[in-house]
SETOR-126783 format. One record per atom (N, C-alpha, C, O): residue in three letters; x, y, z. Coordinates in steps of 0.001 Angstrom, whole numbers, padded with zeros to 6 digits, always signed. Atoms other than C-alpha are relative to their C-alpha. Last residue first. Layout:
N
alaXYZ...
This chain:
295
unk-000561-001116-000624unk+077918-015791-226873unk+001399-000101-000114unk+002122+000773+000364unk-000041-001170+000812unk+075450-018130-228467unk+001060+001236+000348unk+000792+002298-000212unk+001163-000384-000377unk+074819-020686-226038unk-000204+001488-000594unk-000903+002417-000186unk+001295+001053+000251unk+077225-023179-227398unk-001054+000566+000212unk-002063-000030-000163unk+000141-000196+000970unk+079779-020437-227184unk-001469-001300-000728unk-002212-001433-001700unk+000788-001170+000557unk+079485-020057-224122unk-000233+000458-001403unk-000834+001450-001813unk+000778-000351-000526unk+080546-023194-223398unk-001307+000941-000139unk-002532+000829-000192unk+000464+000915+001114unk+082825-023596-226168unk-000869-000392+000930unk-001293-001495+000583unk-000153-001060+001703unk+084958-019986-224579unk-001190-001513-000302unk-002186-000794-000375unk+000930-001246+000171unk+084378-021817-221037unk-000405+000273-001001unk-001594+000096-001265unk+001443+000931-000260unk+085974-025443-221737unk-001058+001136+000187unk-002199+000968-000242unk+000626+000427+001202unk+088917-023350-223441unk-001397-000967+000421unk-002182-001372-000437unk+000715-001117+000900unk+089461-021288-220740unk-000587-000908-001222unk-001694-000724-001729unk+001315-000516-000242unk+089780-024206-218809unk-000459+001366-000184unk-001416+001931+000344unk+001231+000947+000190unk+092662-025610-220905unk-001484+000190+000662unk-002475-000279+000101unk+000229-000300+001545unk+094584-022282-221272unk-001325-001305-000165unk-002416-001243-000732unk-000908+000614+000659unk+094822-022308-217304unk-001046+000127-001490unk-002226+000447-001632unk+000137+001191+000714unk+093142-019361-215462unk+000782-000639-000951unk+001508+000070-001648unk+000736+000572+001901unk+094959-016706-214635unk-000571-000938+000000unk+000274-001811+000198unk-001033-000390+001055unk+096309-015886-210715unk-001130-000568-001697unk-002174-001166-001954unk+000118-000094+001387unk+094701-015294-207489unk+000758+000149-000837unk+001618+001029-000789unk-000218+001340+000488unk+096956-015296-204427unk-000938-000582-000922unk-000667-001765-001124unk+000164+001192-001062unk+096961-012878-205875unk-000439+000300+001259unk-000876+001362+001704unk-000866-000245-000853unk+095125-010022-207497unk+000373-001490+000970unk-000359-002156+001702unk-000133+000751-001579unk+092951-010601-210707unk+001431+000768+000832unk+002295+001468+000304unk-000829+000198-001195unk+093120-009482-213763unk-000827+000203+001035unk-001836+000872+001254unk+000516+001372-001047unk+090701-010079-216583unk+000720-000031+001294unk+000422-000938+002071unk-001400+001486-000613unk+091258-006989-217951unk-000994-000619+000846unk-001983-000394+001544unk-000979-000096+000610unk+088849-004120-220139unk+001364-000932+000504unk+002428-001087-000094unk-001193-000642-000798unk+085475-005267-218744unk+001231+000127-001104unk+001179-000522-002149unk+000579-001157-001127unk+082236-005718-220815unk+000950+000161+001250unk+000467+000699+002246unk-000159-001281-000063unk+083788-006682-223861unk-000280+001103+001346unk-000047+002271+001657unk+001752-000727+000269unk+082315-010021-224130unk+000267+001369-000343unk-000481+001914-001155unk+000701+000412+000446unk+085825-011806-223040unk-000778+001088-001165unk-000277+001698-002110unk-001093-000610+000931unk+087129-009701-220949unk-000680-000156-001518unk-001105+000707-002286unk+000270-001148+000271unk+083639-010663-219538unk+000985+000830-000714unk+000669+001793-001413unk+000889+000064+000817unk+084951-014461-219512unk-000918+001802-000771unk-001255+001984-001941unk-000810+000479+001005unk+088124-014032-218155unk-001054+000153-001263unk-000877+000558-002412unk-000493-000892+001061unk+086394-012217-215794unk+000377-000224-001386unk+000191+000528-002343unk+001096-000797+000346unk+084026-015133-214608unk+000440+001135-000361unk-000397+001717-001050unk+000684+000591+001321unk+086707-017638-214904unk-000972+001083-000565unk-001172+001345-001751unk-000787+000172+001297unk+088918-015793-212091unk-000804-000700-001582unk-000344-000400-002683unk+001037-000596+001394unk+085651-014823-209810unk+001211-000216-001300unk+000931+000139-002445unk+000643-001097+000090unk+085878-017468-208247unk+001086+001174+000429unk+001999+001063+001247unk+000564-000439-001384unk+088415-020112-207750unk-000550+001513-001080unk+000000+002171-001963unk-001070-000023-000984unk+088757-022559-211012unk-000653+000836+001030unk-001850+000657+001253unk-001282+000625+000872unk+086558-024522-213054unk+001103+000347+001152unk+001729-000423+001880unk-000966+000226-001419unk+083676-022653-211097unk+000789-001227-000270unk+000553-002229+000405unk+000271-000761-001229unk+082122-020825-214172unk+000749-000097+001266unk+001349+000803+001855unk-001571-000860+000844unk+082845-023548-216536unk+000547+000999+000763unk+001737+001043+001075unk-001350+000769-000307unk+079882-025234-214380unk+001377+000419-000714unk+002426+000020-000208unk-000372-000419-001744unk+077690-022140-214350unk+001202-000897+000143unk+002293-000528+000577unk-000853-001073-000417unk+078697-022540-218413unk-000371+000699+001401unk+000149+001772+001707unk-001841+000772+000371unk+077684-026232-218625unk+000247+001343+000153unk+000911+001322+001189unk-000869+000906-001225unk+074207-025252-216969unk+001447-000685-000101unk+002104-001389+000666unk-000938-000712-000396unk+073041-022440-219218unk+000925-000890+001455unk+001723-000596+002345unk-000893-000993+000490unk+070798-023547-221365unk+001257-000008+000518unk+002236-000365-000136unk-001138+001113+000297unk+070031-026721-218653unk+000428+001018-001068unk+001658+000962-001091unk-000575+000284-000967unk+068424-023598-216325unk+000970-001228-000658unk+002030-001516-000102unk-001410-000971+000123unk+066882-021803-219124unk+000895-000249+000826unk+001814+000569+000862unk-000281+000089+001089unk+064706-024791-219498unk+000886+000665-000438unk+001670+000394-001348unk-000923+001274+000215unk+064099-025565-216066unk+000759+000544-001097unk+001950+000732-000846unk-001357-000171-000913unk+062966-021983-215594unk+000929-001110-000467unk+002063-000970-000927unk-000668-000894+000995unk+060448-022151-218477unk+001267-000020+000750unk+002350-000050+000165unk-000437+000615+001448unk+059215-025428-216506unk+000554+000902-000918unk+001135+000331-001840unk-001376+000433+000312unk+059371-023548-213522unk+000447-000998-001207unk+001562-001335-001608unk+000122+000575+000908unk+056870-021277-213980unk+001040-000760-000195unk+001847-000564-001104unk+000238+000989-000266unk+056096-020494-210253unk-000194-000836-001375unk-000976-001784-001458unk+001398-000326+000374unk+056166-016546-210955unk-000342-001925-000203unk-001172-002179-001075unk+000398-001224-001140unk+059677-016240-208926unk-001701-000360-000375unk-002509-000358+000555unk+000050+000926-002111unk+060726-019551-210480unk-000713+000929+001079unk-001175+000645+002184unk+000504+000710+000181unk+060256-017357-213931unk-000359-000576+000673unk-001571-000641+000877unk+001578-000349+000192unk+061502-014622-212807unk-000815-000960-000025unk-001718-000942+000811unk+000482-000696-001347unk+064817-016078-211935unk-001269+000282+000286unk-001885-000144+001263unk-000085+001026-000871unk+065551-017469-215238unk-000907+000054+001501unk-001951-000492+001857unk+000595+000733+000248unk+064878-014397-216639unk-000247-001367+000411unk-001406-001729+000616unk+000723-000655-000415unk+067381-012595-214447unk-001437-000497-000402unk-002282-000461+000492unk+000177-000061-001781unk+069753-015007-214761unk-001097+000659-000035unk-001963-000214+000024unk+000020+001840+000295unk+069809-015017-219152unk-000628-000207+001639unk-001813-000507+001787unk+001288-000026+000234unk+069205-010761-218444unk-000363-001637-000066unk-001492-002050+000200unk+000441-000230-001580unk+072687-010724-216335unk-001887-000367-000814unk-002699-000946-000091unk+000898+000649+000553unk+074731-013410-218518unk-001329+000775+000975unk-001965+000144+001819unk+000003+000590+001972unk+078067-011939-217996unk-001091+000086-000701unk-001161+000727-001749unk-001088-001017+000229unk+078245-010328-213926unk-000445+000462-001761unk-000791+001483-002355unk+000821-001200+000219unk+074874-012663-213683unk+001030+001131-000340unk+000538+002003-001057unk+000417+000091+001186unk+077149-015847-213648unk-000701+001362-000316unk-000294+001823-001382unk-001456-000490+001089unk+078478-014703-210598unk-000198-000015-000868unk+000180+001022-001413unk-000546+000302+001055unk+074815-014417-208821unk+001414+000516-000389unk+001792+001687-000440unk-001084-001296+000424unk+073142-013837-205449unk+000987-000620-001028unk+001705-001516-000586unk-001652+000440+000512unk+070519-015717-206424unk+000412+001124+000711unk-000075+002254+000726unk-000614-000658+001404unk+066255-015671-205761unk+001252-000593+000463unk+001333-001605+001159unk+000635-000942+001148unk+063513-016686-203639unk+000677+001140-000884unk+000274+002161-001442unk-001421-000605-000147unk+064568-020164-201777unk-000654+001155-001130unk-001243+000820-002157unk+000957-000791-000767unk+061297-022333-201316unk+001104+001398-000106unk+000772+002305+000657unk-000117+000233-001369unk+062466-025574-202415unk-000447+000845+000909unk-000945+000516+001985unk+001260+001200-000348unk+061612-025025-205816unk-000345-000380+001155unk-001483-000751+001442unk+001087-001186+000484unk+064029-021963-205768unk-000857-000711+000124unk-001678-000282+000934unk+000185-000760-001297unk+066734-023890-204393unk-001217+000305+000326unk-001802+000218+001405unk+000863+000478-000948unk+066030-026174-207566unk+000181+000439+001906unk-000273-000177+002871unk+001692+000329+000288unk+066401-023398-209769unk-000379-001605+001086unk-001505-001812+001540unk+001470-001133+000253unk+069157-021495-207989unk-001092-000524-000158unk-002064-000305+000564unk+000882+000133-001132unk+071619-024496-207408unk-000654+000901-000067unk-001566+000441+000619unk+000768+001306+000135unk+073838-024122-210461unk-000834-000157+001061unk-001671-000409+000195unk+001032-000199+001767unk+074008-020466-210058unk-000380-001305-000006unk-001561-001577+000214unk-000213+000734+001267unk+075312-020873-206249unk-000654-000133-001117unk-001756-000680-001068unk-001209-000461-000165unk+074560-018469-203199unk+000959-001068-001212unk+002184-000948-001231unk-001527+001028+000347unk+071550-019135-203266unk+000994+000722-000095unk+000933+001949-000174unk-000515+000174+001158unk+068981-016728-201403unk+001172-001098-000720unk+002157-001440-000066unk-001058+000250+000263unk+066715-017126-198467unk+000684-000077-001765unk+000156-000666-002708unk-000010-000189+000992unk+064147-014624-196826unk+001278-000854-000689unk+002302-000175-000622unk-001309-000074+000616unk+062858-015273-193740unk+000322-000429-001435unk-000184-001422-001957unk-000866-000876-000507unk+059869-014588-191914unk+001253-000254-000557unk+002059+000452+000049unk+000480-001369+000857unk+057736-016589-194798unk+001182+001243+001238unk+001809+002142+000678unk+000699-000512+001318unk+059023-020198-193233unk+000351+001533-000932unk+001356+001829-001577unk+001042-001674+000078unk+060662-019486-190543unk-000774+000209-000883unk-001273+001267-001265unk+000058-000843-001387unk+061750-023077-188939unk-000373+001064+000065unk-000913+001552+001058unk+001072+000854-001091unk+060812-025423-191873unk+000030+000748+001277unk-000909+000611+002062unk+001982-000243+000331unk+061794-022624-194134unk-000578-000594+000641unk-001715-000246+000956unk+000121-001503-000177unk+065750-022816-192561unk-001832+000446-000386unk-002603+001155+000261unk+000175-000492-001759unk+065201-026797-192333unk-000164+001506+000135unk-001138+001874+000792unk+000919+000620-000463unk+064351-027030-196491unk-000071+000061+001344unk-001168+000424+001770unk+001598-001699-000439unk+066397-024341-197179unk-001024-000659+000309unk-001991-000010+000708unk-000498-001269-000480unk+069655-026865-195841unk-001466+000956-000135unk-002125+001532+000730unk+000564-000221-001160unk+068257-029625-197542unk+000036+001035+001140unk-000937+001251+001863unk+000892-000120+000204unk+068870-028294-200943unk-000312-000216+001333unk-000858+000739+001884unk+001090+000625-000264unk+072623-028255-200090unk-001375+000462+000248unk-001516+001321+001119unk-000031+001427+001022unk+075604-026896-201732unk-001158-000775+000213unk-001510-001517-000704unk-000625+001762-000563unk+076455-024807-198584unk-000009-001075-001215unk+000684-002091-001262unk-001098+000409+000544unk+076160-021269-200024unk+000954-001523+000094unk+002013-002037-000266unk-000301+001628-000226unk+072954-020035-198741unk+001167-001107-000668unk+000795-002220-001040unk-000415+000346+001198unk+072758-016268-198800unk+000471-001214+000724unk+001137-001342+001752unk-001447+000645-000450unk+070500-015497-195288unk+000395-000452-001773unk-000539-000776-002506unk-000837+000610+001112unk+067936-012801-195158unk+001046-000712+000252unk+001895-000359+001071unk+001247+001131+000728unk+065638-011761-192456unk+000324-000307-000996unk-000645-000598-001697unk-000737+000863+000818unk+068001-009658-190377unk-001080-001346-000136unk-001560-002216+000591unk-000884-000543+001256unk+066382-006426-189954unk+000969-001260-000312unk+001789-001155-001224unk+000937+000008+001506unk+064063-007402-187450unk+000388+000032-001214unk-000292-000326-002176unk-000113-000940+000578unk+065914-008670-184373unk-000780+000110-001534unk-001092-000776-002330unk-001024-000917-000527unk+066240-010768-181765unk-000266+001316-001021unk-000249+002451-000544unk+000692-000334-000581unk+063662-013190-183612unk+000149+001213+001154unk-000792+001746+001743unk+001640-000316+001010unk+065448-013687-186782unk-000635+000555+001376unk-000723+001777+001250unk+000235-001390+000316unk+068602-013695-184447unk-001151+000598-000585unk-001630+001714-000388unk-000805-000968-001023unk+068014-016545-182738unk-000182+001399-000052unk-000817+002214+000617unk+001431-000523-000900unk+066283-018267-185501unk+000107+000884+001187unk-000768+001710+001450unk+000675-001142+001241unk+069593-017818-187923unk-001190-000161+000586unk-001927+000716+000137unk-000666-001532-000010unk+071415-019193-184670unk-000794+000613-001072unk-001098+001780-000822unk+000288-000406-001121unk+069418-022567-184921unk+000164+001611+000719unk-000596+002266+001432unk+001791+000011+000084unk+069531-023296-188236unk-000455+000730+001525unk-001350+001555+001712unk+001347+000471-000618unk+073422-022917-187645unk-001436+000386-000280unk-001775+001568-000230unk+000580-001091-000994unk+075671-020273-189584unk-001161-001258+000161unk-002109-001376-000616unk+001407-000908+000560unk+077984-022748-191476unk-000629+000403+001489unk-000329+000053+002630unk+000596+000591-000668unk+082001-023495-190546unk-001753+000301-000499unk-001839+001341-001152unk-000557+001285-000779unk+085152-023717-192246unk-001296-000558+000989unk-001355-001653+001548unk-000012-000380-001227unk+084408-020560-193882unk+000632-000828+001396unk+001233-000516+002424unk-001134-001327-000249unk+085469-020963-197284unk+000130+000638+001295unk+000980+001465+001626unk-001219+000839+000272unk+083433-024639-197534unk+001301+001028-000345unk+002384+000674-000810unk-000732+000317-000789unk+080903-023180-195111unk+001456-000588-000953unk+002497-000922-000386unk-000694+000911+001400unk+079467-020657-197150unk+001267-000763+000505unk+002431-000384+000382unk-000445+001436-000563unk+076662-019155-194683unk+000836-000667-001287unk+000298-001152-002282unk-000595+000529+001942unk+076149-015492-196049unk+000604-001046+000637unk+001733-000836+001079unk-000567+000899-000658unk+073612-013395-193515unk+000605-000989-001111unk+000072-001232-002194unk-000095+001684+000871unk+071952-010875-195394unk+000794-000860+000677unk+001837-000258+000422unk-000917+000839+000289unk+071383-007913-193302unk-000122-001253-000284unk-000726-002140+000319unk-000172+001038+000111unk+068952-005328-193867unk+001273-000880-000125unk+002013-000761-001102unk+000662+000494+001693unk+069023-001890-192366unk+000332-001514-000141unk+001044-002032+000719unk+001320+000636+000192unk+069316-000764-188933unk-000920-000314-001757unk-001968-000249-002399unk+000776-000611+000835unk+072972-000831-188229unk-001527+000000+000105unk-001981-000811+000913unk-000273-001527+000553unk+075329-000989-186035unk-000276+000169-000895unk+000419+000869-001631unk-000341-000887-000130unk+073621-003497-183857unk+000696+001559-000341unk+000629+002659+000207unk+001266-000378+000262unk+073400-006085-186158unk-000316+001114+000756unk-000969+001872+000039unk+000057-000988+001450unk+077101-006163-186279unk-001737+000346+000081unk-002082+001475-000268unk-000683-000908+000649unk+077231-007347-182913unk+000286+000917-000558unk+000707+002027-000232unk+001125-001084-000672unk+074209-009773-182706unk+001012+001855+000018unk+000549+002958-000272unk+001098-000447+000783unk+076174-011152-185731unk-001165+000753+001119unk-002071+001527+000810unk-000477-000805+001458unk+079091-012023-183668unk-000742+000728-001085unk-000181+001618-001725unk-000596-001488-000053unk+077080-012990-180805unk+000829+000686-000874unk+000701+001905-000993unk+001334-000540-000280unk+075655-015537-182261unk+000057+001413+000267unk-000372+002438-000261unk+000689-000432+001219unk+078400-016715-183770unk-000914+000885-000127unk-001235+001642-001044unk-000500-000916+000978unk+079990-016887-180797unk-000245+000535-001146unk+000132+001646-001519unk+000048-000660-000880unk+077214-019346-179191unk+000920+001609-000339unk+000311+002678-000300unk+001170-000092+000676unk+077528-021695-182449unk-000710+001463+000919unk-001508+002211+000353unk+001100+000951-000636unk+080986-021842-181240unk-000593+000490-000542unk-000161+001412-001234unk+000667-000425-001637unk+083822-019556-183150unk-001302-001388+000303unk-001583-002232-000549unk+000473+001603+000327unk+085583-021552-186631unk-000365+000557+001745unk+000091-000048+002715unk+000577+000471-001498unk+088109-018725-186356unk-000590-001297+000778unk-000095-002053+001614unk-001340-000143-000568unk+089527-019101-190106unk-000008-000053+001594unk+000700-000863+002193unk-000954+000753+000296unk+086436-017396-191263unk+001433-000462+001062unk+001976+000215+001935unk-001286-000106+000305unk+083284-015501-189878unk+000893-000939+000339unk+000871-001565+001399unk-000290+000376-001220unk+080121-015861-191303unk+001882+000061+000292unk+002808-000037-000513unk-000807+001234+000795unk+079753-013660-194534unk+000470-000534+001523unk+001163+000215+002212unk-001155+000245-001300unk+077931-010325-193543unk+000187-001468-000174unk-000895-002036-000322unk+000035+000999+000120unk+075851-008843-196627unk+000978-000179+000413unk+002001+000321-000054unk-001429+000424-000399unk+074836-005326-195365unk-000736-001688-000783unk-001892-002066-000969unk+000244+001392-000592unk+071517-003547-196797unk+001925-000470+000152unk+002880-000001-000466unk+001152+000190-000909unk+070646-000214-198389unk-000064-001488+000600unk-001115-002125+000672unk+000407+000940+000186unk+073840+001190-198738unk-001335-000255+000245unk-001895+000351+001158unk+001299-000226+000422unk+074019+004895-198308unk-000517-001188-000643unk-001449-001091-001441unk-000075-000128+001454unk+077787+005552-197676unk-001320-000139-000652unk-001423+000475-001714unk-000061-001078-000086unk+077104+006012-193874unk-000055+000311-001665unk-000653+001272-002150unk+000987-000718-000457unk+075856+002172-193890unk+000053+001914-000071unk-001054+002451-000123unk+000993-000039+001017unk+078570+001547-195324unk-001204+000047+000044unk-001819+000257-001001unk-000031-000734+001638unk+080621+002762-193258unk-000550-000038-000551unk-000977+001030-000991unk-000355-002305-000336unk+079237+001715-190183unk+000054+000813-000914unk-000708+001716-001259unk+001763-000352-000194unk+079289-001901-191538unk-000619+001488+000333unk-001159+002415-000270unk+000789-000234+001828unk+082889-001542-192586unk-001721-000287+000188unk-002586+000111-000592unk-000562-001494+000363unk+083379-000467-188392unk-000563-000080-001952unk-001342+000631-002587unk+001271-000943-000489unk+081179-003523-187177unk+000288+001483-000760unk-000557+002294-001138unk+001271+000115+001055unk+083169-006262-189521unk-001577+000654+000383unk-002714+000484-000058unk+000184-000454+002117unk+085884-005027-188830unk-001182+000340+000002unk-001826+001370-000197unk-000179-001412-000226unk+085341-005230-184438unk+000163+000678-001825unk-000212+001740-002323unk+001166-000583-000474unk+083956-008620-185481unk+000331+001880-000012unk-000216+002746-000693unk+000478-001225-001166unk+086669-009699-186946unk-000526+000340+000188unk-000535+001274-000614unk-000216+000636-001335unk+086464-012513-189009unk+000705+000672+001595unk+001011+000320+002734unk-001421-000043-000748unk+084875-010000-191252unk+000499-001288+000607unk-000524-001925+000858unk-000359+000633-000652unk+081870-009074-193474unk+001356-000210+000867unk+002188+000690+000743unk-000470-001290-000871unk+080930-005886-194892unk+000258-000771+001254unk+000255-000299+002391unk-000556+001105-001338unk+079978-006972-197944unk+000682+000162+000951unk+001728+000767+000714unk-001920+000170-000157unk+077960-004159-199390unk+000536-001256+000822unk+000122-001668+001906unk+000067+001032-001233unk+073941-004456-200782unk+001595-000460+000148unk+002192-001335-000479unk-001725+000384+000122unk+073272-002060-203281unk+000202-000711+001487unk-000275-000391+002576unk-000762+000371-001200unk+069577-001724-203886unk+001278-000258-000137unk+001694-000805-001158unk+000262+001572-000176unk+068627-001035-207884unk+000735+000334+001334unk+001716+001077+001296unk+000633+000709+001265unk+067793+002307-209547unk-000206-001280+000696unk-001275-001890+000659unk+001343+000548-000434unk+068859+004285-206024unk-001015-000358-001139unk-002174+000058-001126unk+000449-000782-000168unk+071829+006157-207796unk-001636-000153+000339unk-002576+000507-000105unk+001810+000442-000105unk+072929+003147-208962unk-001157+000897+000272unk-002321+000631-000028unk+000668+000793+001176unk+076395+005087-209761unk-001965-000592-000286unk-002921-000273-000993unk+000099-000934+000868unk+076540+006809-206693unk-000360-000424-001342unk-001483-000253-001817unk+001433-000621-000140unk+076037+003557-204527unk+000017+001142-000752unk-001133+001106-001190unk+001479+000262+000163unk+078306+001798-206584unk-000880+000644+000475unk-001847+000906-000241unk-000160-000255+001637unk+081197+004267-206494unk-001402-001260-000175unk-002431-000801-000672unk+000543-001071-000009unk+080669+004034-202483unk-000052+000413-001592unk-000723+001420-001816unk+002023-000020-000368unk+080336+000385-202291unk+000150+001142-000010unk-000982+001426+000380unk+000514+000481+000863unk+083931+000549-204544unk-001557+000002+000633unk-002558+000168-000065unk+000153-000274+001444unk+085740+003039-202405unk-000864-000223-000701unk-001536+000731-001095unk+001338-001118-000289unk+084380+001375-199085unk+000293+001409-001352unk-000585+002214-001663unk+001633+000399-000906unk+086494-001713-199951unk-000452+001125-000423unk-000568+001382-001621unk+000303+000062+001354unk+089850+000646-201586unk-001825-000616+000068unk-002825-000027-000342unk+000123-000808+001030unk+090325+002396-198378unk-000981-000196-001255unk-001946+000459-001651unk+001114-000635-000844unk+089974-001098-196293unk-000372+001441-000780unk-001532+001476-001191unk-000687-000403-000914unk+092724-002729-198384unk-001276+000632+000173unk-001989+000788-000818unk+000075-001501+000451unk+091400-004991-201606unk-000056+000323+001330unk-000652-000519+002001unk-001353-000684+000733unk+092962-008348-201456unk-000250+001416-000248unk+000538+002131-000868unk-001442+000253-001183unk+090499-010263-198910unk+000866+000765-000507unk+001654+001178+000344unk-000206-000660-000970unk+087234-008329-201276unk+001171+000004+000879unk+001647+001038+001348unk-000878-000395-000265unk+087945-009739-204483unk-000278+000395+001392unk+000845+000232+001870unk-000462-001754+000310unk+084810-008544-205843unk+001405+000389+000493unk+001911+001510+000536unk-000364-000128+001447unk+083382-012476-206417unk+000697+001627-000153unk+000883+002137-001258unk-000930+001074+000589unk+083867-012880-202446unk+000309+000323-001214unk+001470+000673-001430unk-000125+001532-000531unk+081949-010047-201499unk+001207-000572-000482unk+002205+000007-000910unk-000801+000278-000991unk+082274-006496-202215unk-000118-001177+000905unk+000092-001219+002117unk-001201-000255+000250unk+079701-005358-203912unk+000791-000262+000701unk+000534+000239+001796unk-000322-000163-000853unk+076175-006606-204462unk+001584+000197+000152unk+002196-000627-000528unk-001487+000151+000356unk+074088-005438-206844unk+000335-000260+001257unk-000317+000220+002183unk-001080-000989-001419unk+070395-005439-206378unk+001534-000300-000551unk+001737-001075-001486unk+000467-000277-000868unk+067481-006585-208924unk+000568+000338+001454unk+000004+000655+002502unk-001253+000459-001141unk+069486-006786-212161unk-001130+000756+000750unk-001671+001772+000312unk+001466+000774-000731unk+066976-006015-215123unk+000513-000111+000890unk-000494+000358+001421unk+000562+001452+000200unk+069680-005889-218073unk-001183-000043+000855unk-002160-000666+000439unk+000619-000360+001563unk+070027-001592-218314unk-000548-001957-000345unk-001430-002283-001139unk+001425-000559-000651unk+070688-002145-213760unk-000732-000055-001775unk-001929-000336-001837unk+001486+001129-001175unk+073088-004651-214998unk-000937+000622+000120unk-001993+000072-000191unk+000424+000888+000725unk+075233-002454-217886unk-000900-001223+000651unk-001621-002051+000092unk+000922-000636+000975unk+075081+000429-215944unk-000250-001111-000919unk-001372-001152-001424unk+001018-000414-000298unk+076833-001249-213137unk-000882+000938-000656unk-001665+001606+000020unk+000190+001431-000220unk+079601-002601-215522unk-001771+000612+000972unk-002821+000616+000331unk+000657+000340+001546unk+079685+000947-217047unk-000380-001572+000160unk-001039-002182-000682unk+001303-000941+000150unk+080539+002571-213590unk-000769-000831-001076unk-001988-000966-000976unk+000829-000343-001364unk+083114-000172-212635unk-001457+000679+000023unk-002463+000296+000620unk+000335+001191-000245unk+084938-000017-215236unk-001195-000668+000480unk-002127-001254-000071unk+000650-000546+001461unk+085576+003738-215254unk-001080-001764+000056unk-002273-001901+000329unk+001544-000961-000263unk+086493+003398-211757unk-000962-000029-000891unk-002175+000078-000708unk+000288-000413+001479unk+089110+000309-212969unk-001223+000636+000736unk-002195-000027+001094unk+001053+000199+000357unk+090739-000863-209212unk-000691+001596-000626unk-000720+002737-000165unk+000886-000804-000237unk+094296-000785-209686unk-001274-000073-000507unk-001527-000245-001699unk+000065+000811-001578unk+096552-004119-210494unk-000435+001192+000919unk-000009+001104+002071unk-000825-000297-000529unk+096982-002264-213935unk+000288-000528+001619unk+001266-000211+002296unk-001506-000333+000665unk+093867-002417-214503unk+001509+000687+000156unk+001724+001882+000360unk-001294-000481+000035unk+091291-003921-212300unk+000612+000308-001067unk+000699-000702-001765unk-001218-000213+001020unk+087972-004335-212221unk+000875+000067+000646unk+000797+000244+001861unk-000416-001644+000021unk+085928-005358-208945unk+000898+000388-000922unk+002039+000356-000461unk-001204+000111-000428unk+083297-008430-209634unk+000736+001639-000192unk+000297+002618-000796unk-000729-000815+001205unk+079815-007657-209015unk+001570-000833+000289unk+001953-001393+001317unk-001312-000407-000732unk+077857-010281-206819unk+001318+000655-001042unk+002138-000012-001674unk-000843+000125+000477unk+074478-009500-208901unk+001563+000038+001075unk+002055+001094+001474unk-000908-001303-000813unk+071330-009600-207407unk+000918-000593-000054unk+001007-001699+000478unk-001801+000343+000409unk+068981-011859-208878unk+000169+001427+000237unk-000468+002474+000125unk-000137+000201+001628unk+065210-012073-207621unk+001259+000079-000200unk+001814-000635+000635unk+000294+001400+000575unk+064993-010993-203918unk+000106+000342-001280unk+000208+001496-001696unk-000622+001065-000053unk+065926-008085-201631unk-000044-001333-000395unk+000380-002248+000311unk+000262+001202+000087unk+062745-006528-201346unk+000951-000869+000217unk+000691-001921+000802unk-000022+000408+001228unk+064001-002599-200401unk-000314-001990-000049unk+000255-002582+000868unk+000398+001717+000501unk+062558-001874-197817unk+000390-000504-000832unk-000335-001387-001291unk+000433+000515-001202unk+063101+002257-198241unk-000665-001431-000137unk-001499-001701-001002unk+001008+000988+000393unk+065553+003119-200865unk-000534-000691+001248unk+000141-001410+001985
């Protein structure tokens, strides 16, 4: 898929399991059941997919069972981040060889490098590839966010990274990133509750958990802000605003299986620690959540 747009909702899949093995079958029918909702990229292997607990093997497993699956219906966009650089050049490599059409590289953790390291950390990876990279600032798992300053750096260093997933919590945030590239850069949320007024702000789609569940509810949503109707947006935006918040009750993606167990559209809610179950009481604020909204 050549260019692909990279905007509107694009789904951060989560990665079955059964049996504390990741569900192939699962897997296929979950990405048949987004691209059959409208889903405008998948993305695999982020945060909501489990990625710290699945072993390098299993990783480039699952972006390679998505890209076969999608079979170039919808962009697949792998996480292929690190706080290793030397990782997070080699699963870029890969997946790039696997037939991704875009990296999503997650600043890196636990290090907490200068603004100067950063820089070079992502000049790096940008180097071993030439397809799009999403840049994924989420400082309250990272410890640190990808500077306004560094995402102009590279914007201008290079062509292929003109996307950043915005995960800070803050509206002002796309307000400096657009005040510095405007239209050269492309930013997404990185939080469901924060989509529609991201989106007002200038921000031109999700990467979505809620979308795993609710992918045509998101996807509509989405459109709407995309086609500057945000009063339909608003409207599907308080729908569904007690179950984004039910949503992150506990640590992603544990609520958001629980919930697709749920629905039918996975066969276990498991998780891998240091993940464990949700408690009985915030399942129950989900289940009467979603159940308020028909589901």
């Amino acid at each position: 898929m050549k260019n692909p747009s990279l905007t509107g909702t694009l789904t951060a899949l989560v990665t079955p399991f059964t049996k504390q093995k990741v569900d192939f079958d699962d897997l296929d029918k979950l990405v048949e059941f987004q691209i059959k909702g409208g889903i405008d990229g998948l993305v695999p292997m982020g945060t909501t997919g489990e990625s710290p607990t699945l072993n390098h093997e299993e990783h480039m497993d699952v972006v390679r069972a998505t890209v076969v699956r999608s079979n170039g219906r919808v962009p697949v966009i792998a996480g292929t981040g690190s706080n290793s650089t030397r990782e997070a050049i080699s699963s870029t490599k890969l997946a790039h060889e696997a037939g991704v059409d875009g990296m999503l590289v997650v600043a890196p953790y636990y290090n907490k490098p200068s603004p100067e390291g950063l820089f070079q950390h992502f000049c790096a990876i940008a180097e071993a590839t030439d397809r799009p990279i999403i840049l994924y600032s989420i400082p309250g798992r990272c410890g640190i966010e990808i500077g306004v300053d560094v995402v102009v750096r590279l914007r201008a260093k290079y062509s292929h990274v003109r996307h950043i997933k915005e995960a800070g919590g803050s509206v002002d945030r796309v307000d400096q990133i657009k005040n510095a590239l405007g239209n050269d850069i492309t930013v997404l949320s990185g939080d469901d509750g924060l989509t529609l007024p991201f989106m007002a702000a200038g921000a031109e789609g999700v990467i979505s958990v809620a979308s795993n569940l609710l992918v045509k509810d998101i996807v509509q949503m989405v459109s709407a802000a995309q086609k500057n109707d945000f009063r339909k947006a608003a409207k599907a935006h308080r729908k569904l605003n007690a179950v984004f918040k039910a949503l992150f009750l506990e640590p992603n993606p544990v609520p958001v299986k629980f919930a697709m167990q749920r629905a039918g559209i996975i066969k276990s809610a498991a998780v891998r620690l240091p993940l464990c179950a949700s408690s009985k009481a915030n399942q129950k604020i989900l289940v009467q959540a979603l159940e308020a909204i028909g589901r």
